[in-house]
C-alpha positions as CSV (number, residue, x, y, z in Angstrom):
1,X,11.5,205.9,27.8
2,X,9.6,205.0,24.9
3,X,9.6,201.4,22.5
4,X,10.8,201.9,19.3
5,X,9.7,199.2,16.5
6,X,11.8,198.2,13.7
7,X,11.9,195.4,10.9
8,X,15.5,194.0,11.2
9,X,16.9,192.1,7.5
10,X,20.1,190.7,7.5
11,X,22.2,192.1,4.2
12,X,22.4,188.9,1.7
13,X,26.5,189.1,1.5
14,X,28.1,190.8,4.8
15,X,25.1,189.4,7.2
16,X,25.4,193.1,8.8
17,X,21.7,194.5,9.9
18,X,19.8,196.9,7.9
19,X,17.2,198.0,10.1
20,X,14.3,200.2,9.3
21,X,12.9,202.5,11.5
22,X,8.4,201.5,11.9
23,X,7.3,203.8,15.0
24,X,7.7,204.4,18.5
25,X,5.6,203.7,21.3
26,X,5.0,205.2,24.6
27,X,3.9,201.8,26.4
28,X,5.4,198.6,25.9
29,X,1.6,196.4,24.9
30,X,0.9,198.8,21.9
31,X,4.7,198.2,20.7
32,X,4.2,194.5,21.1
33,X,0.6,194.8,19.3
34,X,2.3,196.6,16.7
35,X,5.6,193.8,16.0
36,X,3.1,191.3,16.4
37,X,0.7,192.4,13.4
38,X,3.8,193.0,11.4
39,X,4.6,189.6,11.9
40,X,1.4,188.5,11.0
41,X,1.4,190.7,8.0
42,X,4.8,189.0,6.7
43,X,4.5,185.4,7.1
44,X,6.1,184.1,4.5
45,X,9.3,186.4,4.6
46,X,12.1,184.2,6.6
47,X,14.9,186.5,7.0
48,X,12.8,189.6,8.0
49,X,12.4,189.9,11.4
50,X,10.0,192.9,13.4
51,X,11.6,193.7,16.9
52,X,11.0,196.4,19.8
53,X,13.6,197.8,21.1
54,X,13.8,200.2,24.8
55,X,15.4,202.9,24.7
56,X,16.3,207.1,25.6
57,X,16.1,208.1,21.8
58,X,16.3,206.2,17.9
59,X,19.9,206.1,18.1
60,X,20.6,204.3,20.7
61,X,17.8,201.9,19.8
62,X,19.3,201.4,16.4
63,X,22.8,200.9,18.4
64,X,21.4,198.4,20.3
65,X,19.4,196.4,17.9
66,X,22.9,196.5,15.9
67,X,25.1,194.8,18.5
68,X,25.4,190.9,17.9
69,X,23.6,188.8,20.3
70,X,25.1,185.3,22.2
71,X,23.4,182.5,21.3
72,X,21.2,181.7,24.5
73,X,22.0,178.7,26.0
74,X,18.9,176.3,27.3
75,X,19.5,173.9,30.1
76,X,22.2,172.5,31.5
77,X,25.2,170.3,29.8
């Protein structure tokens, strides 16, 4: 299965995702090369963010980048 790279902004009034499709990637290192010049690229943009996703084909990448994610929890209370 292939890496697919997108830059992920949050829409300024519903907070929904609008993600826009970069490239895909056979192996995961030249994905994470590729999110990790877009970062540096973008510095000074604070909502953008440049993420990889895994997965069978675009769709289901841009399904799964859509779902909201917990907020990890570090440590123990």
């Amino acid at each position: 299965m292939p890496y697919f790279v997108y830059e992920v902004v949050p829409h300024p009034e519903s907070g929904a995702k609008l993600l826009t499709y970069i490239e895909t990637y056979p192996k995961y290192r030249e994905a994470k090369l590729r999110v990790k010049q877009e970062r540096k690229n973008h510095p000074d943009r604070d909502q953008q963010e440049f993420r990889l996703v895994f997965a069978k084909n675009q769709v289901e990448a841009e399904k799964l980048l859509s779902i909201p994610r917990e907020e990890r929890v570090i440590g123990d209370i």
